[in-house]
N, C-alpha and C positions, 0 to 999 in steps of 0.2 A: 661228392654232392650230397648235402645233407637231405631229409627226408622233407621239412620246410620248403625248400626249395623246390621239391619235386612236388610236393603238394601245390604250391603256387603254380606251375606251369601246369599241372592236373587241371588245376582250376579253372585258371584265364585262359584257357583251351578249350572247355568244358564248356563252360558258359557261353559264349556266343558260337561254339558250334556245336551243343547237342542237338537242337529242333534239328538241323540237318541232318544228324546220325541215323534219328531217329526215322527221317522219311526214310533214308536210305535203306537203314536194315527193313522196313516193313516191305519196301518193296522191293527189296531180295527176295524176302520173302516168298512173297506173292509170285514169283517166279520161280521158286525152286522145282514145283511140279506141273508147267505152265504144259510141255511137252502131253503130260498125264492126262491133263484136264480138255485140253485140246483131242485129244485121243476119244478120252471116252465120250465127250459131247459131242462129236462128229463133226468136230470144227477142222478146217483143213489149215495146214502150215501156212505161215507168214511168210515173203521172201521176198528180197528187192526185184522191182520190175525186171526182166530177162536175165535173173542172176542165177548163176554156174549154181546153187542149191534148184532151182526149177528144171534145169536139166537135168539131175541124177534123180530128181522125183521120175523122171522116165518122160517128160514133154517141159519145153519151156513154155510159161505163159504167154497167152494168147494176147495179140495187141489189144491197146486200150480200142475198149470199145465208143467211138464218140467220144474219147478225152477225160472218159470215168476211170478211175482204180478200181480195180476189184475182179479180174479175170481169172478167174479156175482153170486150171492145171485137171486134165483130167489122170496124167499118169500119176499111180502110188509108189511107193518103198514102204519099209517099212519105220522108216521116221516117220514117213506121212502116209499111212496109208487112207484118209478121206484129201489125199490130192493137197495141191499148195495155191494159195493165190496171193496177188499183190494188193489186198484190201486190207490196211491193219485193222486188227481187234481190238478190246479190252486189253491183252498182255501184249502188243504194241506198244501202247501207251504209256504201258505199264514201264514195258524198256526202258522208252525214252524219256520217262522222266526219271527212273533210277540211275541212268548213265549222263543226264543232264539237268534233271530238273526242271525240262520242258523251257530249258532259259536259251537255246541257241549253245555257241561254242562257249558263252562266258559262264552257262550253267555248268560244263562237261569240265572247264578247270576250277569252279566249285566244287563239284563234286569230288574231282580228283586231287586237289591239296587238303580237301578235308578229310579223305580218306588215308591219306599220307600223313596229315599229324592225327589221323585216328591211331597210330599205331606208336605215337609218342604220347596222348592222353591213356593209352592201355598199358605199356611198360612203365609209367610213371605209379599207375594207380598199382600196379600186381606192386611194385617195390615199395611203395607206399606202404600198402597192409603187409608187409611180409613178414609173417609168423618167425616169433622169434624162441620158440621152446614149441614141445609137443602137445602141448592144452592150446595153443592157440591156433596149432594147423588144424587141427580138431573141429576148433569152431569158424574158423574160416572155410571148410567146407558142409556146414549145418545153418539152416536158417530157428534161430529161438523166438517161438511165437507167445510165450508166456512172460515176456518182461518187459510189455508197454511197448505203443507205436514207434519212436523214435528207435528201440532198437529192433525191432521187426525192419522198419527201413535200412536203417543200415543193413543189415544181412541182407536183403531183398539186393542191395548193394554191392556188399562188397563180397559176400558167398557168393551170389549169384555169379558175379564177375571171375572169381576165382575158377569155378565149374567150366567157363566156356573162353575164357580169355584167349587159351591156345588157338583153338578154334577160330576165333573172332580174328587174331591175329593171322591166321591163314589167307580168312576172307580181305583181310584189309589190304596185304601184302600184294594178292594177285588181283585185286582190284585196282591198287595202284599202278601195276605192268601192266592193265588196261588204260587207264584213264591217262596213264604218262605214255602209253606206245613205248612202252622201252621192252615188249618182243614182237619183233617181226609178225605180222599176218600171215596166213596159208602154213604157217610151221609147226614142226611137230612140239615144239615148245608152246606153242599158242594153242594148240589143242588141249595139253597138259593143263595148262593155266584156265583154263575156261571150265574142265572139267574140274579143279580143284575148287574152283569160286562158286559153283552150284552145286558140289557136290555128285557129282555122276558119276568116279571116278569109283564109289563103291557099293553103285548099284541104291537101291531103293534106302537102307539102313543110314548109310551115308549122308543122300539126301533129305529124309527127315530129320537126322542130327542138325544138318546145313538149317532145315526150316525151323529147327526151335532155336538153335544157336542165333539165328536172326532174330525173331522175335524176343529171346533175353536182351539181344542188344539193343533191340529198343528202348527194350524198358530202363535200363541202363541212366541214360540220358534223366529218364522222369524223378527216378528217385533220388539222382543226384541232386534234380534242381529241389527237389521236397527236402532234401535235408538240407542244403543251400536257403532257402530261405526260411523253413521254421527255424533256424538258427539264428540267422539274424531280424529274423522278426522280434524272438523275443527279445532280442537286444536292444 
C-alpha cells in the first residue's frame, strides 16, 4: 500500500469526520477528572434511579418525590462521600453527549464508527510521516517555531500526533469496545476497559496524561483542516 494511498483514505476520513473528533476528545476530556471535581465542590455522585451504584453508596435513592429527579442518597463511600442522587449534572450531560452526541441511539453509532475509523485515520497518518533516517525521527518529535506558519502547523501536526498517537489509539481502541458492546457489562474486562479509557488505571499521572492526550486530539482535527485548506486556497 503505497503512502498516496494512505494519504488519501487519511484524508477522505479526516475531512468529514474531524468536527466529530474534535467534540469527542474535548469532552473526554472534560471528564477525565469529573470524579475530582465533583469531590471537591461537594457535588454528590450521579446514578441511575434505584441503581445497584446507590446501594453500595450505603442507601438506595429515595423515591421520586412528586415525579421530580433529583433525590439524595444520604449514605457515602468513598467514591461518593457527599452521597449520590438521581438529578444529572453538568458531567451528565457532559457523558451523554460524549457517548452519543445528545442524538438518541443514531448519535451512539455515530459516535462509535467514528471512533473505529478514528483508529484507521491515526495508523494511516503515523505511516504516513514515518521517518525514514535519524534526522527525520528527530524532527518528528520537535515542533520548529522559527520557519514560518505553514511549518509551525505542520509540526503542531504531525509532532504533535507522533507524541500521543499510542495513547490516542489506546483511547480509541476501548472506546470502540464501548460503543460496539463487544465486552460484556458487570466484567472484570469491562472494568479494565473503562479504567484504561479515562485513565484511572494509573492513579492521578495517568489521568492527566489521559487529559492532555485528549485535548492534543482535538487540536488534531483543526490543524489538519488549516493546512487542508491554506493549501488549496492558494491554489
Amino acid at each position: 500500500m503505497t503512502r498516496r494511498l494512505l494519504y488519501s483514505i487519511h484524508l477522505w476520513l479526516s475531512l468529514p469526520l474531524g468536527i466529530i473528533v474534535m467534540l469527542i476528545c474535548l469532552s473526554g476530556a472534560t471528564l477525565v477528572f469529573k470524579a475530582e471535581i465533583r469531590n471537591a465542590l461537594g457535588m454528590p455522585k450521579v446514578v441511575a434511579p434505584h441503581g445497584h451504584h446507590a446501594s453500595k453508596a450505603g442507601r438506595t435513592a429515595k423515591p421520586f418525590d412528586g415525579g421530580r429527579k433529583g433525590a439524595v442518597a444520604h449514605g457515602k463511600s468513598k467514591d461518593a462521600p457527599y452521597g449520590v442522587t438521581t438529578k444529572r449534572d453538568f458531567f451528565s450531560y457532559v457523558t451523554k453527549f460524549h457517548t452519543s452526541l445528545m442524538a438518541g441511539s443514531v448519535g451512539k453509532a455515530v459516535v462509535a464508527y467514528t471512533t473505529l475509523l478514528l483508529i484507521f485515520i491515526l495508523i494511516s497518518g503515523l505511516w504516513i510521516c514515518l521517518p525514514r533516517n535519524g534526522r527525520q525521527w528527530r524532527q518528528r518529535f520537535s515542533i520548529e517555531r522559527r520557519r514560518g506558519r505553514q511549518r509551525l502547523l505542520f509540526d503542531l501536526h504531525v509532532s504533535l500526533g507522533y507524541w500521543v498517537v499510542l495513547w490516542l489509539l489506546l483511547l480509541a481502541v476501548t472506546g470502540v469496545c464501548f460503543g460496539l458492546h463487544l465486552v460484556p457489562k458487570g466484567t472484570a474486562a469491562m472494568k479494565i476497559m473503562h479504567e484504561l479509557h479515562v485513565g484511572s488505571w494509573g492513579g492521578t499521572v495517568t489521568k492527566a496524561i489521559t487529559f492532555a492526550v485528549s485535548i492534543v486530539g482535538a487540536t488534531l482535527p483543526a490543524t489538519g483542516y488549516w493546512l487542508y485548506f491554506r493549501k488549496h486556497c492558494r491554489k
